[in-house]
N, C-alpha and C positions, 0 to 999 in steps of 0.2 A: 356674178351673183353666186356662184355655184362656189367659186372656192373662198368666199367672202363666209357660206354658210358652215364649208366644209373647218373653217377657221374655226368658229365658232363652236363645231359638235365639239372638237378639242379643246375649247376653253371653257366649254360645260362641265367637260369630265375632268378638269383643273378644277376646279369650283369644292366641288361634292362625289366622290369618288364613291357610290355605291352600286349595284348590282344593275339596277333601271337606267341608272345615269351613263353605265358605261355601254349598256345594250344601244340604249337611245344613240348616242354618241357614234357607236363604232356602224350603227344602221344608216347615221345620218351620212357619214364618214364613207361609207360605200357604196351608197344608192348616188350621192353626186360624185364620187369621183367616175362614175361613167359620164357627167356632162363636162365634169375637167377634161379627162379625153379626146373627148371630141371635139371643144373649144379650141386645147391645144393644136392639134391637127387642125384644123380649120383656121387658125391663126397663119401656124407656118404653111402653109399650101398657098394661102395669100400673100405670104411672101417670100416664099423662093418658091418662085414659077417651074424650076426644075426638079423639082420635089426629092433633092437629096436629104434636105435635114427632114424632112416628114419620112425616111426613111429609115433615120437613126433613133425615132424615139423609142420606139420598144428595145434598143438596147440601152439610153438609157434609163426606161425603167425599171430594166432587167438589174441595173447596178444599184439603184438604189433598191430595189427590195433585196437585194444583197448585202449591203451596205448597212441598212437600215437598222436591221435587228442585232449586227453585230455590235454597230456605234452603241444603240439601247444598250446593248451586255454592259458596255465597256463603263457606258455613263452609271447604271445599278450598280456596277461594281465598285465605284469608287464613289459611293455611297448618294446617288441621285435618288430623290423619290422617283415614282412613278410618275405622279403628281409635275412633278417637273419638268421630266419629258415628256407629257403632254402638255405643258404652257409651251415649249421648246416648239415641239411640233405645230402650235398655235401660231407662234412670230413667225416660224418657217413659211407656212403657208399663205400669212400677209406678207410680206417679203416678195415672195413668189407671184403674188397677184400685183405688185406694184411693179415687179421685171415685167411684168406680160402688160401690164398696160400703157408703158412704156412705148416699145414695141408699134402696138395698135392704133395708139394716139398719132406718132408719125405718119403711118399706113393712111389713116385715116384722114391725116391733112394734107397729104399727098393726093391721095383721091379726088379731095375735096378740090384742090388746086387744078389737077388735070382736067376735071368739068370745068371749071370757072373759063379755063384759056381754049 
């Protein structure tokens, strides 16, 4: 739900790019990505029981907030609106919620099975 809405602050500020809209946007944009977080952890913990990739994620998202703002330069510079890379960042993070539910839905009929037998 949380990155379904976080989708959405993004495709608000695609819409109508003014001063409220990008406040709105960028508050709604950070107040959930603390429940991305923890969603994501809580996903991989449930599934790798040894918890190495719950241990890799703060580097990657050390890369991507690295990565991120330079990709943005690279895209403005060769003439993107703003506007654009936030629909960009909009697909990005549907994209992203259909990898992880992927994932989960297995998990979870897995689960399901292990009770049954």
């Amino acid at each position: 739900m949380a990155m379904a809405c976080v989708s959405l602050s993004f495709a608000t500020i695609c819409q109508d790019y003014g001063q409220l809209v990008f406040l709105l946007g960028m508050f709604g944009f950070f107040l959930l990505w603390n429940f991305i977080d923890i969603l994501q952890l809580g996903n991989l913990s449930n599934i790798d029981e040894n918890g190495r990739y719950v241990a890799l994620v703060p580097a990657f998202q050390a890369i991507g907030l690295a990565l991120g703002p330079a990709i943005s330069a690279l895209m403005l510079n060769n003439n993107w609106s703003l506007l654009d890379i936030m629909a960009l960042n909009s697909l990005s993070v549907s994209l992203s919620l259909i990898c992880l539910l992927s994932p989960y839905t297995l998990l979870h009929r897995r689960t399901l099975f292990q009770r049954l037998t």
